[in-house]
Structure formats: structure tokens, C-alpha cells
C-alpha positions as CSV (number, residue, x, y, z in Angstrom):
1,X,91.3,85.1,96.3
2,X,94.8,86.2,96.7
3,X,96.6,85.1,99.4
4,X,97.5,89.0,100.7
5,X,93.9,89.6,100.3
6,X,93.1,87.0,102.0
7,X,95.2,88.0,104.8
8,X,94.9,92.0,104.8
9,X,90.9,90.9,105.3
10,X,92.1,89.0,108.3
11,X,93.7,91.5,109.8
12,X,91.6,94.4,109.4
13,X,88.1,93.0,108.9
14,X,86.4,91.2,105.7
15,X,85.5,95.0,104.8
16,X,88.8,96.5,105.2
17,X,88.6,97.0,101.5
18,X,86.6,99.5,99.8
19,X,85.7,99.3,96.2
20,X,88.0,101.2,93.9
21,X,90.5,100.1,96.2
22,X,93.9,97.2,95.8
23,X,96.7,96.4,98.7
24,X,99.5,97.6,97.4
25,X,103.4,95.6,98.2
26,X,105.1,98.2,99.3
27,X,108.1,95.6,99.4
28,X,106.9,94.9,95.8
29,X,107.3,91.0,95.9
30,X,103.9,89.5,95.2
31,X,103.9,86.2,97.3
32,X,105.0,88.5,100.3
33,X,102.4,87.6,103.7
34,X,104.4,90.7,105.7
35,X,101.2,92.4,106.9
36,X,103.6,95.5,107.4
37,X,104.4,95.2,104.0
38,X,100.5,95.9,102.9
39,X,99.1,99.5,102.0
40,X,95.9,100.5,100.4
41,X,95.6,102.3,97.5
42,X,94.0,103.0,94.3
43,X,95.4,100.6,90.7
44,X,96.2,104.4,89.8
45,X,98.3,104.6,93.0
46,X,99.9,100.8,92.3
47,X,100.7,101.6,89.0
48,X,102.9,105.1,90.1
49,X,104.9,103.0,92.4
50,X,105.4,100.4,89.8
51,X,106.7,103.4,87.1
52,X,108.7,104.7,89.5
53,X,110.7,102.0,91.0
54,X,110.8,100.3,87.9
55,X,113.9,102.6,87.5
56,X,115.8,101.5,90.5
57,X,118.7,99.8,89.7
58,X,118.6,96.4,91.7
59,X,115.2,96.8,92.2
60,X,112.9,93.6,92.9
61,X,110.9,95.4,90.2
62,X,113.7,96.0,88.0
63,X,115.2,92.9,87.8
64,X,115.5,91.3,84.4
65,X,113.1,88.1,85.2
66,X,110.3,90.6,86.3
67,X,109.0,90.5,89.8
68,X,107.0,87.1,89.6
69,X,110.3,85.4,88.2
70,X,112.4,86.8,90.9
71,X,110.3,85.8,93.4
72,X,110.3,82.2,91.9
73,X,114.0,82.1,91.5
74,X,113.8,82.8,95.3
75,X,111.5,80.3,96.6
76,X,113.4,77.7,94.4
77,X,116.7,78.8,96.2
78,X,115.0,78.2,99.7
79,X,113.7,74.8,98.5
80,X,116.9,73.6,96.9
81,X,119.4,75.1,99.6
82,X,121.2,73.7,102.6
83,X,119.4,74.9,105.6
84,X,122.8,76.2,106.8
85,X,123.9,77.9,103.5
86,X,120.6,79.3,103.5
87,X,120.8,83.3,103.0
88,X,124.2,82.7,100.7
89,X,121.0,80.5,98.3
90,X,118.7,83.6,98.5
91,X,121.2,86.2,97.8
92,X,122.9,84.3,95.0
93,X,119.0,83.9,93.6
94,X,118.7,87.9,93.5
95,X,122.1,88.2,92.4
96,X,121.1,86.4,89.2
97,X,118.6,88.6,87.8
98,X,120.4,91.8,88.8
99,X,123.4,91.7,86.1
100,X,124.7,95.3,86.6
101,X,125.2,93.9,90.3
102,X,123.4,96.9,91.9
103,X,122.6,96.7,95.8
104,X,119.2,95.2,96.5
105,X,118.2,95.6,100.3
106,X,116.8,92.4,102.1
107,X,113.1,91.1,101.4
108,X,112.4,91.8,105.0
């Protein structure tokens, strides 16, 4: 089970999802555990946002290494960094996949 399942059960009951139904990112980065960050909704419903952000410039979901690679590039950036040069690792991480150097707002 993903681990957002996992957790939107948790906080809402092991049948807080009903069938036909997906928790949606509304931060769009998959590994996120931000229980604020969690919305029900139907794969129809997912699938809309997807399209439509898709589009942002400097968009998580519009970045050139796809969401799943940006969020890799990010945890790699956390792991390698200096815990004092810490948010200069993440931002130079989503910098990298955002070539037309569009603003991205923080992940949280």
C-alpha cells in the first residue's frame, strides 16, 4: 500500500476511502506525507488536475524529469547536502529540471 494511503487511512479511518475513489496531491509531489496536502477524488478528477497543471511553467508537474524524477533529484539533494546549506541544495535540485527558470513556490 502507498505510503499516503497508508496515512490518509490513518487519519480518517481504514474506510475513509470509498471505492471509485484515489487521494489526490494537491501539492502534486508523490512521496509527499502532508496530510493537508491529501484530497479525495475520482482517477477522472486526478487526471484534470494533472492536464491542467501540466501547463504551468515551473510546475512540479511540468518539469522536464517528470514528477517522480523531480522528487528524486530532491531527496538526493537533502541526502547529499550540508545541513546548513540545506534549502540552497533543494532549490538548486528544482532549479535543474525547470530550464526556462520559471518561479516554482515551496514544497510546503
Amino acid at each position: 500500500m502507498p505510503a499516503h494511503l497508508f496515512g490518509y487511512r490513518l487519519a480518517h479511518g481504514a474506510e475513509s476511502i470509498p471505492r471509485g475513489h484515489v487521494v489526490r496531491h494537491t501539492c502534486d509531489e508523490p512521496p509527499c506525507q502532508n496530510p493537508a496536502h491529501w484530497l479525495l477524488g475520482t482517477r477522472g478528477d486526478n487526471n484534470r488536475d494533472a492536464a491542467s497543471r501540466r501547463r504551468l511553467a515551473g510546475h512540479a508537474l511540468a518539469d522536464v524529469r517528470g514528477a517522480i524524477g523531480r522528487a528524486r533529484a530532491v531527496q538526493a539533494a537533502i541526502a547529499a547536502a550540508d545541513p546548513d546549506h540545506l534549502d540552497a541544495a533543494i532549490a538548486a535540485a528544482l532549479a535543474a529540471g525547470n530550464p526556462t527558470g520559471a518561479y516554482q513556490d515551496s514544497l510546503f
